[in-house]
N, CA, C and O of each residue as an XYZ file, in Angstrom:
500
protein
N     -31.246     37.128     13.294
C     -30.320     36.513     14.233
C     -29.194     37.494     14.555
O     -28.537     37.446     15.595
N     -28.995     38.542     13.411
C     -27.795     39.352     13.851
C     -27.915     40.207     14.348
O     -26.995     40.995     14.565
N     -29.071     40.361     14.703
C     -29.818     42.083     15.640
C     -30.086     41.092     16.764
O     -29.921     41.815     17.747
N     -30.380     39.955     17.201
C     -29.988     39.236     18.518
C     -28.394     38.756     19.185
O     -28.057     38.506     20.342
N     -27.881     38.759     18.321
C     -26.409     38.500     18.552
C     -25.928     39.872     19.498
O     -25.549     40.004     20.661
N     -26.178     40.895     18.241
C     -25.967     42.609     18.449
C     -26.424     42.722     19.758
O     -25.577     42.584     20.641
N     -27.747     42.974     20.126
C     -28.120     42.306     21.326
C     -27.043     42.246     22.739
O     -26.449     43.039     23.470
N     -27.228     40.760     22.580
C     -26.541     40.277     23.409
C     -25.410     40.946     23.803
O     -25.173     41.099     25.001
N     -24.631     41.394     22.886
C     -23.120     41.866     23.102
C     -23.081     42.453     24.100
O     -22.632     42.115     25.195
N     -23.952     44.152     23.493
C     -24.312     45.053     23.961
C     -25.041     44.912     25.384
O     -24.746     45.896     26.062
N     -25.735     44.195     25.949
C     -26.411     43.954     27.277
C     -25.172     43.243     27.911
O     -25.162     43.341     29.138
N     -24.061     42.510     27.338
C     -22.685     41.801     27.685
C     -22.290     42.527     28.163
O     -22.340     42.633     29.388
N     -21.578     43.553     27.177
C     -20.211     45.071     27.399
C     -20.763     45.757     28.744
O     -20.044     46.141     29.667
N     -22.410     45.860     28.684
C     -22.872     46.689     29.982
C     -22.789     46.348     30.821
O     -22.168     47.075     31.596
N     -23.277     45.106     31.343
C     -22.676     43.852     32.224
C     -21.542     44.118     32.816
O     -21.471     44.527     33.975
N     -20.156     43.819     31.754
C     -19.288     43.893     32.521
C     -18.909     45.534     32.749
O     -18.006     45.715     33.565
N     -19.360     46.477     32.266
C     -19.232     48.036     32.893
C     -19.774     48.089     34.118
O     -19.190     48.817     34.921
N     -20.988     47.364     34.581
C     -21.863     47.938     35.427
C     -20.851     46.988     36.340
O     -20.410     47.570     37.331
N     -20.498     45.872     36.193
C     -19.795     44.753     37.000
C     -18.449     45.752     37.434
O     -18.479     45.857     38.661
N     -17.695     46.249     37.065
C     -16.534     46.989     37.107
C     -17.119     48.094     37.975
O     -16.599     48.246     39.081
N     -17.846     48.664     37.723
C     -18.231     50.035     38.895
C     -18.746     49.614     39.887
O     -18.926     50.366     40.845
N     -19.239     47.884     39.930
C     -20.137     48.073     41.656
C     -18.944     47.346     42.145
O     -18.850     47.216     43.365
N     -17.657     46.659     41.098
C     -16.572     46.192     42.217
C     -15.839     47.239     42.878
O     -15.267     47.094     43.958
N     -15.881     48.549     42.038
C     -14.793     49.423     42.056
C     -15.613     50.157     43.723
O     -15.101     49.990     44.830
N     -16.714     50.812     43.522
C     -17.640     50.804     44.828
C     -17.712     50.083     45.591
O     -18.195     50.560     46.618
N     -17.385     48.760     45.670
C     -17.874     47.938     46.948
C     -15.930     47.684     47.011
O     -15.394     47.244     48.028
N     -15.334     47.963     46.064
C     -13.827     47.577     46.912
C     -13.281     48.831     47.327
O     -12.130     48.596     47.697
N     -13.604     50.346     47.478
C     -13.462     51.360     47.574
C     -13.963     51.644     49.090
O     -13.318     52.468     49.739
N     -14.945     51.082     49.617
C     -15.757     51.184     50.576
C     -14.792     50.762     52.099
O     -15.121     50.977     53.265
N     -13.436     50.053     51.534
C     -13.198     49.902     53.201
C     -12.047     50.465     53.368
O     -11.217     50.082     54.192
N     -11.881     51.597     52.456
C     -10.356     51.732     52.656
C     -10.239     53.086     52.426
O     -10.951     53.678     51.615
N      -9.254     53.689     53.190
C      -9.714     55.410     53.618
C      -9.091     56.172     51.842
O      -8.673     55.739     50.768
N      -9.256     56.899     52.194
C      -8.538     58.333     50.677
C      -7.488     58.547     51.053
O      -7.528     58.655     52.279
N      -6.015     58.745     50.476
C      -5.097     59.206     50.810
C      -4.391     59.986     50.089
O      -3.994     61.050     50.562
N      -4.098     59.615     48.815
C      -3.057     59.755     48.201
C      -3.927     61.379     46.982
O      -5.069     61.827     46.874
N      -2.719     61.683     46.407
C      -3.027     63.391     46.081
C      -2.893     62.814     44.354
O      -1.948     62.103     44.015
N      -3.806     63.175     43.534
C      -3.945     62.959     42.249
C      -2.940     63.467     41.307
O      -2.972     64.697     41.313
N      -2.143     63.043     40.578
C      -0.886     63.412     39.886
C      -1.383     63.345     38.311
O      -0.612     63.648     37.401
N      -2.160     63.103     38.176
C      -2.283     62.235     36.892
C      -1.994     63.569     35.832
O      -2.178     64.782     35.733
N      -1.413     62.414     35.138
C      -0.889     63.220     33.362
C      -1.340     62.112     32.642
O      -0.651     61.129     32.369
N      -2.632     62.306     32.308
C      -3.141     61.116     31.128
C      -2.839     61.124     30.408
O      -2.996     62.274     29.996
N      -2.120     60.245     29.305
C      -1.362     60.001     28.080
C      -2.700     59.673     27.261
O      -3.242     58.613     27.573
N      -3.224     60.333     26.391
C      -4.291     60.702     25.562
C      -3.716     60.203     24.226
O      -4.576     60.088     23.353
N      -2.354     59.852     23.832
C      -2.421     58.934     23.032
C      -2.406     57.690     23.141
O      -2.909     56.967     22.281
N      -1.851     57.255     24.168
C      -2.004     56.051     24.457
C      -3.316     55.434     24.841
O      -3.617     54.318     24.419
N      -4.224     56.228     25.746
C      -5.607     56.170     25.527
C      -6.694     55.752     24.276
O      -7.571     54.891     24.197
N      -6.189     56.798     23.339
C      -6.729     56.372     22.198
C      -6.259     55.374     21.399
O      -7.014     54.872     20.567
N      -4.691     54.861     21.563
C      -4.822     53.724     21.165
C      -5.337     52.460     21.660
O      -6.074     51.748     20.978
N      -5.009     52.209     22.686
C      -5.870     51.291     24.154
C      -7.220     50.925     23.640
O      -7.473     49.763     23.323
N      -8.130     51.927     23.545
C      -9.418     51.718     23.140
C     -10.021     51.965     21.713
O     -11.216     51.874     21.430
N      -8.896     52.326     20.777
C      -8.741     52.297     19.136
C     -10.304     53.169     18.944
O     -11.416     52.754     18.616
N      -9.769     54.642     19.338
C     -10.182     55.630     18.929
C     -10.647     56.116     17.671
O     -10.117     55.627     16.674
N     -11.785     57.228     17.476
C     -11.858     57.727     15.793
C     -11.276     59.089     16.460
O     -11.014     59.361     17.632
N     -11.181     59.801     15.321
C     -10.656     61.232     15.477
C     -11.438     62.008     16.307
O     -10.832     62.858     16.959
N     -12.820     61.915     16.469
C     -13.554     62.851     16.878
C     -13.652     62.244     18.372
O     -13.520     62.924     19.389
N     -13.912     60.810     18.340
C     -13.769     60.264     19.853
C     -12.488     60.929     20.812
O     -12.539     61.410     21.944
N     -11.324     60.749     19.872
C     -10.063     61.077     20.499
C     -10.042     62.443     21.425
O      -9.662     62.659     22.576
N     -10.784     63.492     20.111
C     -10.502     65.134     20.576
C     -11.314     65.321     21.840
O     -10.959     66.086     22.737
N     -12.660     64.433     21.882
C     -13.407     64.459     22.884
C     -13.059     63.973     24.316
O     -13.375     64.575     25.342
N     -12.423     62.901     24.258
C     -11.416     62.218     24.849
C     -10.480     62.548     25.738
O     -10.264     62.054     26.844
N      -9.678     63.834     24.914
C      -9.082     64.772     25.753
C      -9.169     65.477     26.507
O      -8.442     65.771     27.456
N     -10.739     66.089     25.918
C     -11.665     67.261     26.888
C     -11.745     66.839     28.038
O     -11.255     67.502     28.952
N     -12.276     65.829     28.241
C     -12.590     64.872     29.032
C     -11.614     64.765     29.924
O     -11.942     65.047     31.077
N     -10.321     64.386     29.713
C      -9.376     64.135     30.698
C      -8.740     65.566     31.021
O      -8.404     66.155     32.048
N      -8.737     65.797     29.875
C      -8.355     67.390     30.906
C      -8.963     67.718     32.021
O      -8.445     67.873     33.127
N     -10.521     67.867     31.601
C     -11.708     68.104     32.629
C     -11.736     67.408     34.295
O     -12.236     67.772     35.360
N     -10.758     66.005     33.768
C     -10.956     64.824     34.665
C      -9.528     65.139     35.725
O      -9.466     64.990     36.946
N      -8.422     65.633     34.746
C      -7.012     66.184     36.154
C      -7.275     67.317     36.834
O      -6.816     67.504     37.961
N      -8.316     68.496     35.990
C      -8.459     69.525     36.759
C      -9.362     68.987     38.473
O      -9.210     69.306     39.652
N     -10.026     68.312     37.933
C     -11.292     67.916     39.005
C     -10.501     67.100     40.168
O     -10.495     67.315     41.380
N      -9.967     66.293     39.564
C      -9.272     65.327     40.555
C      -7.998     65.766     41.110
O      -7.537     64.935     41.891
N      -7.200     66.932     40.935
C      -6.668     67.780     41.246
C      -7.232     68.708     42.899
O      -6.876     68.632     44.075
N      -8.266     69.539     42.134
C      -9.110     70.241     43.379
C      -9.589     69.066     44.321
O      -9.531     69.333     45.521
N     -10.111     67.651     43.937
C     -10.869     67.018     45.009
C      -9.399     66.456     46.039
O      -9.415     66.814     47.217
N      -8.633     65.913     45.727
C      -7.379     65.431     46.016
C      -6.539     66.422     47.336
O      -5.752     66.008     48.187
N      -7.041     67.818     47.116
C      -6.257     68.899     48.019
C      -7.511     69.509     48.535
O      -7.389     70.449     49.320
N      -8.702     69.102     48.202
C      -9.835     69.710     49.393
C      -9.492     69.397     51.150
O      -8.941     68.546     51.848
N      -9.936     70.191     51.234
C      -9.935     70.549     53.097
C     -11.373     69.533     53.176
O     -11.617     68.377     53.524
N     -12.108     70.650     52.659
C     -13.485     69.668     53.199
C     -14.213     69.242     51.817
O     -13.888     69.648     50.701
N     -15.439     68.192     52.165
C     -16.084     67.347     51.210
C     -15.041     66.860     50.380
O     -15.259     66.865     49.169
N     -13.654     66.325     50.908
C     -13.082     65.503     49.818
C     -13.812     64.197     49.245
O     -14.010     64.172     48.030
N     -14.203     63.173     49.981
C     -15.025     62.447     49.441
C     -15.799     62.475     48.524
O     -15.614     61.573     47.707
N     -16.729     63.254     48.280
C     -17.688     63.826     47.935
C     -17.021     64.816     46.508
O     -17.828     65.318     45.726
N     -15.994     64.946     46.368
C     -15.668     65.750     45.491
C     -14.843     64.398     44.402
O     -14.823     64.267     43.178
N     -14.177     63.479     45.638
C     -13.414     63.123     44.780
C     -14.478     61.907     43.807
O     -14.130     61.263     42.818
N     -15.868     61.906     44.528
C     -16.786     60.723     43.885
C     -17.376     61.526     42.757
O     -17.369     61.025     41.633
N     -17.952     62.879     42.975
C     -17.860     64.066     41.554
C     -17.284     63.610     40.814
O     -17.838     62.773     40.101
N     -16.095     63.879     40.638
C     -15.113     63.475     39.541
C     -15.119     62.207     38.981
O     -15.755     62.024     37.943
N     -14.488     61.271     39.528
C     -14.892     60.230     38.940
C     -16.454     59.566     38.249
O     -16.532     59.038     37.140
N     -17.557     59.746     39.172
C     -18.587     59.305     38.457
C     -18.694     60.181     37.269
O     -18.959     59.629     36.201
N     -18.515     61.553     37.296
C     -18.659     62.575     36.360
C     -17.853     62.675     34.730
O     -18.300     63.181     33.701
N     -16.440     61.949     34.981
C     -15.757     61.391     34.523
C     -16.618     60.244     33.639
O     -16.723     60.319     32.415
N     -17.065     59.442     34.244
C     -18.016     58.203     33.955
C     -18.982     58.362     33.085
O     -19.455     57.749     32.128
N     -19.183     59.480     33.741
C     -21.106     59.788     32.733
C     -20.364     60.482     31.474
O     -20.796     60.180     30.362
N     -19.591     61.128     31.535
C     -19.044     61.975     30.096
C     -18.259     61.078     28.750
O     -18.293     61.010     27.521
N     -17.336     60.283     30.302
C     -17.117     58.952     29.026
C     -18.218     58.167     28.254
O     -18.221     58.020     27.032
N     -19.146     57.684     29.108
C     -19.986     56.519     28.758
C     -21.183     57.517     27.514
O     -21.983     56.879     26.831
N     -21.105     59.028     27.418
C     -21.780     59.112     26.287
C     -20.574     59.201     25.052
O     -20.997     58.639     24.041
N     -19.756     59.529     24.944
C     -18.692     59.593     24.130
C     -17.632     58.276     23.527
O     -16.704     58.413     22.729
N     -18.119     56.948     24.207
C     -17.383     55.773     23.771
C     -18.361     54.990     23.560
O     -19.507     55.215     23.948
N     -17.944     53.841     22.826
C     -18.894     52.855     22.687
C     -19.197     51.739     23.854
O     -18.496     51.841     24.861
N     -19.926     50.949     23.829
C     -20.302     49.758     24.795
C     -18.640     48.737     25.190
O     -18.364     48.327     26.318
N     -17.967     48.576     24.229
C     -16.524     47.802     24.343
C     -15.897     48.922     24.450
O     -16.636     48.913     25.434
N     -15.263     49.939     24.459
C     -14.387     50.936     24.699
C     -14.866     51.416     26.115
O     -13.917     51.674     26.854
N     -16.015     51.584     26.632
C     -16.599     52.043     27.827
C     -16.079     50.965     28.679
O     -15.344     51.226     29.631
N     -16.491     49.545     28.325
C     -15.984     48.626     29.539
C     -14.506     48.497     29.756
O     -14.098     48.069     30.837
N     -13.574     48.880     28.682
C     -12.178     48.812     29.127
C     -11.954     49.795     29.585
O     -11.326     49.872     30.642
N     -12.428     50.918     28.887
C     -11.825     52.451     30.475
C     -12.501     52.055     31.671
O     -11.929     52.390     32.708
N     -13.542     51.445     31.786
C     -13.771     51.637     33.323
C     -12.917     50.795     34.205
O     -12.657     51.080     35.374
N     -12.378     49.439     33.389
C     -11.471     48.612     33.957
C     -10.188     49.212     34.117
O      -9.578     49.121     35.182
N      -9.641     49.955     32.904
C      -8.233     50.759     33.023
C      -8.495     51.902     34.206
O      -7.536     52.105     34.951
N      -9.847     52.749     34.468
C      -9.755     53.566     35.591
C      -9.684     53.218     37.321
O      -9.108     53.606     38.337
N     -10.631     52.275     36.895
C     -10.755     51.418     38.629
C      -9.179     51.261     39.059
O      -8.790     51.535     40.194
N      -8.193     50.715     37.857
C      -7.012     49.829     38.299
C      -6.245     51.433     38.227
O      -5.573     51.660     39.234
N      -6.251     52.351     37.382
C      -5.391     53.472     37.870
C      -5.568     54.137     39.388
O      -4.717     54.420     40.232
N      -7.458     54.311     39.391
C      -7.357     54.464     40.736
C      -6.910     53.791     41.786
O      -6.434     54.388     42.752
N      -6.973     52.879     41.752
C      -6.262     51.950     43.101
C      -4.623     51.737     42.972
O      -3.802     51.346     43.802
N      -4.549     51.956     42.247
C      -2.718     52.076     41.848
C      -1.835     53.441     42.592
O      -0.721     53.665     43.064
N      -3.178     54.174     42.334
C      -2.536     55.596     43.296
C      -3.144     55.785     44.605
O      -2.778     56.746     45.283
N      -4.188     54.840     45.119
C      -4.255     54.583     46.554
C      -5.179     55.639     46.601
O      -5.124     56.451     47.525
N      -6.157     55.736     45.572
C      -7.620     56.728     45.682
C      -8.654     55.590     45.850
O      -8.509     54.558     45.194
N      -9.545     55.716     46.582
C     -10.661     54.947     46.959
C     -11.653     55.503     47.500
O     -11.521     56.317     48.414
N     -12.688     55.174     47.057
C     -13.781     55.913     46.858
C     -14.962     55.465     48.130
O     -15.230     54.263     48.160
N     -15.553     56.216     48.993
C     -16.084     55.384     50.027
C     -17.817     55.120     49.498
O     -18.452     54.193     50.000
N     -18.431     56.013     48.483
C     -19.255     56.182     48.545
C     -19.830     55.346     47.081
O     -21.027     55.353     46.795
């Protein structure tokens, strides 16, 4: 019963991840790109947010480092901004989602959707 419970969770947490990226895509879709990426991710606060291990954390960082450089260049592209700035983020996505668990994955994607739209980045694609 507890490897069905386990289960469940886990097909749950994905649920609402996969639920969070097709809102974040389908609410991204009508509204142009504007705004220029500033971000200074607070990487401790991160790791507390989603109650980090040590090794998650260091990885964590890579990650966001990886994630201001990117969203940086896509943010001040001339051309293929779109396209650069959907790079990043999905790319962002795929690096998190091997490095966190099923409940830590679904709250960053909820904490990213809402940072992105907070700074008026929207994604058309």
């Amino acid at each position: 019963i507890r490897d069905r419970v386990g289960i469940m969770k886990r097909l749950g947490l994905t649920f609402v991840a996969a639920f969070c990226l097709a809102a974040m895509t389908f609410a991204a879709g009508n509204q142009p790109t504007t705004a220029k990426w500033e971000g200074n991710i607070n990487v401790n606060k991160l790791s507390q947010y989603l109650n980090l291990n040590s090794v998650q954390s260091e990885e964590v960082s890579n990650i966001c480092e990886y994630f201001t450089e990117q969203m940086g260049r896509a943010t001040v592209a001339r051309k293929n901004k779109e396209t650069k700035l959907h790079n990043a983020v999905y790319g962002n996505l795929k690096l998190m989602k091997r490095t966190l668990t099923d409940e830590q994955y679904a709250k960053y994607t909820a904490l990213l959707n809402i940072t992105l739209k907070n700074k008026g980045i929207e994604l058309s694609k």
